[in-house]
C-alpha positions in Angstrom: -16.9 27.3 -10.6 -16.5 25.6 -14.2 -12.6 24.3 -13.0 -14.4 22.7 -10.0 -16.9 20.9 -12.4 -14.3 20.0 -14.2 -11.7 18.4 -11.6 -14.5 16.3 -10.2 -15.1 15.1 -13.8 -11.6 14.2 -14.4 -11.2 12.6 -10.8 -14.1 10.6 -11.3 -12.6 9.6 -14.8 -9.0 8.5 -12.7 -10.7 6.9 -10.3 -12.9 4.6 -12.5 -9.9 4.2 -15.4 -6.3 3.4 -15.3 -4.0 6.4 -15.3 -2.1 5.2 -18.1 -5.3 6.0 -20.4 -6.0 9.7 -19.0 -4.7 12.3 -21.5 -1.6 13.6 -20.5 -1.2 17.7 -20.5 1.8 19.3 -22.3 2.4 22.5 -20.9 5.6 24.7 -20.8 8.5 23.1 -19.3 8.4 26.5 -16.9 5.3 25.5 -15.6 5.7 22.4 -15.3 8.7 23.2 -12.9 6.4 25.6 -11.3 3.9 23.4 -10.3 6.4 20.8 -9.1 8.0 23.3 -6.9 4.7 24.7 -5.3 3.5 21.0 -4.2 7.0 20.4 -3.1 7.6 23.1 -1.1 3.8 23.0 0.7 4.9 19.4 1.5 8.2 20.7 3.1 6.1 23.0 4.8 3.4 20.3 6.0 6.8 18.7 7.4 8.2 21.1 9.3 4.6 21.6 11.2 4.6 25.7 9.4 1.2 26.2 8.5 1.1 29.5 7.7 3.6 28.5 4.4 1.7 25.5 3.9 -1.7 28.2 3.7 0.6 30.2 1.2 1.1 27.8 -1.2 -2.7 27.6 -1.6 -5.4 29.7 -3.8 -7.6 32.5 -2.5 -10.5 30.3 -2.8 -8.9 27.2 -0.7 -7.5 29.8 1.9 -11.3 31.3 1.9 -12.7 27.9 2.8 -10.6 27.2 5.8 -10.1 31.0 7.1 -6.4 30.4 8.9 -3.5 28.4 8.8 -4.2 26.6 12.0 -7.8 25.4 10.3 -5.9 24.3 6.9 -3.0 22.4 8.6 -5.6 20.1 11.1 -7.0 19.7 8.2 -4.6 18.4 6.4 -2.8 16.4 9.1 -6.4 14.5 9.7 -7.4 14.2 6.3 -4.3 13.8 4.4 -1.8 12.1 6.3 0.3 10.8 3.0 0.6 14.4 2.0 1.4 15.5 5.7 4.1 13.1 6.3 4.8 11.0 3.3 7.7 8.3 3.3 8.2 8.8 -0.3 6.9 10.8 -3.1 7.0 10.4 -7.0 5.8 13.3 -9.5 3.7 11.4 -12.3 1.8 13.1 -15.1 -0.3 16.1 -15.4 -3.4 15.7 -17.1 -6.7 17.8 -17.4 -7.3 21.1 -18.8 -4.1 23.9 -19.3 -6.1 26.8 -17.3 -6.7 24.3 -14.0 -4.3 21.3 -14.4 -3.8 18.4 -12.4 -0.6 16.9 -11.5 -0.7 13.4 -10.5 2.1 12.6 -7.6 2.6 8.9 -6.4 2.3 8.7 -2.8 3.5 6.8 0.0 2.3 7.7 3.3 3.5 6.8 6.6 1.3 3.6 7.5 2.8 2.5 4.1 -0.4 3.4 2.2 0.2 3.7 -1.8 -2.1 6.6 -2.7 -2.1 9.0 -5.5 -2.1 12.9 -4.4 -4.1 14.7 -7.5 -3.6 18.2 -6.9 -5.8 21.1 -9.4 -3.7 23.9 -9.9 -4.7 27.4 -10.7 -2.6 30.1 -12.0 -2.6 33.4 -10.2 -1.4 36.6 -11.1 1.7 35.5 -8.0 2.1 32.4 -10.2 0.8 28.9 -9.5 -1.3 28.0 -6.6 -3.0 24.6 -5.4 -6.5 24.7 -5.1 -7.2 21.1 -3.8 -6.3 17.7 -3.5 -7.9 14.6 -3.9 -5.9 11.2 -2.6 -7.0 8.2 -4.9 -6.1 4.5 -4.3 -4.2 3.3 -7.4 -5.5 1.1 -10.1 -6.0 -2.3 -9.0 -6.1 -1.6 -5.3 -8.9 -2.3 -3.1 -10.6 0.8 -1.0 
């Protein structure tokens, strides 16, 4: 439960400061790929409606909380609509802690809406998994 402590800190921290003065997070060019990969293949998921890969890309924990694929992708498709069917998407920096990182993507969703997709990752022993997402509004933009 520390990592979840932590994420909320951070996402508090992005959403009261500009991203440009969060610390960025240095890890292995491997994982780095990884983690881009994972949040760009749930997307491609999200897109082609398959919520049972869309529920793989996701940790135990997350997968706990919503029980099946069909509970995760309504979910996700009236929650998260920039994430579900984004018009474009831009990987920024990954900041936060090396054991539950956060990588930052640029969003924009299909109403036009600039947000910015925080997803906490968590290594598993199949590799990297998401375990949430927060959408922010970016600096300078009203709620």
């Amino acid at each position: 439960m520390r990592h979840v402590a932590v994420l909320l800190a951070l996402l508090i921290g992005l959403a009261a400061a500009p991203l440009a003065a969060q610390p960025k997070l240095d890890l292995p060019a491997p994982d780095r790929a990884a983690i881009r990969t994972i949040i760009e293949s749930q997307m491609a998921a999200f897109r082609r409606d398959d919520g049972a890969a869309a529920f793989g890309f996701a940790t135990p924990n997350i997968q706990a909380m919503f029980g099946t694929p069909e509970n995760f992708l309504e979910m996700v498709r009236r929650g998260y609509a920039p994430v579900y069917r984004p018009r474009s998407v831009e990987f920024a920096d990954l900041v936060g802690d090396p054991e539950h990182p956060v990588q930052l993507v640029h969003v924009i969703g299909p109403e036009g809406e600039a947000v910015i997709a925080a997803y906490e990752m968590a290594r598993e022993t199949s590799g990297w998994k998401i375990n949430g997402c927060v959408l922010l509004r970016p600096p300078g933009q009203s709620t």
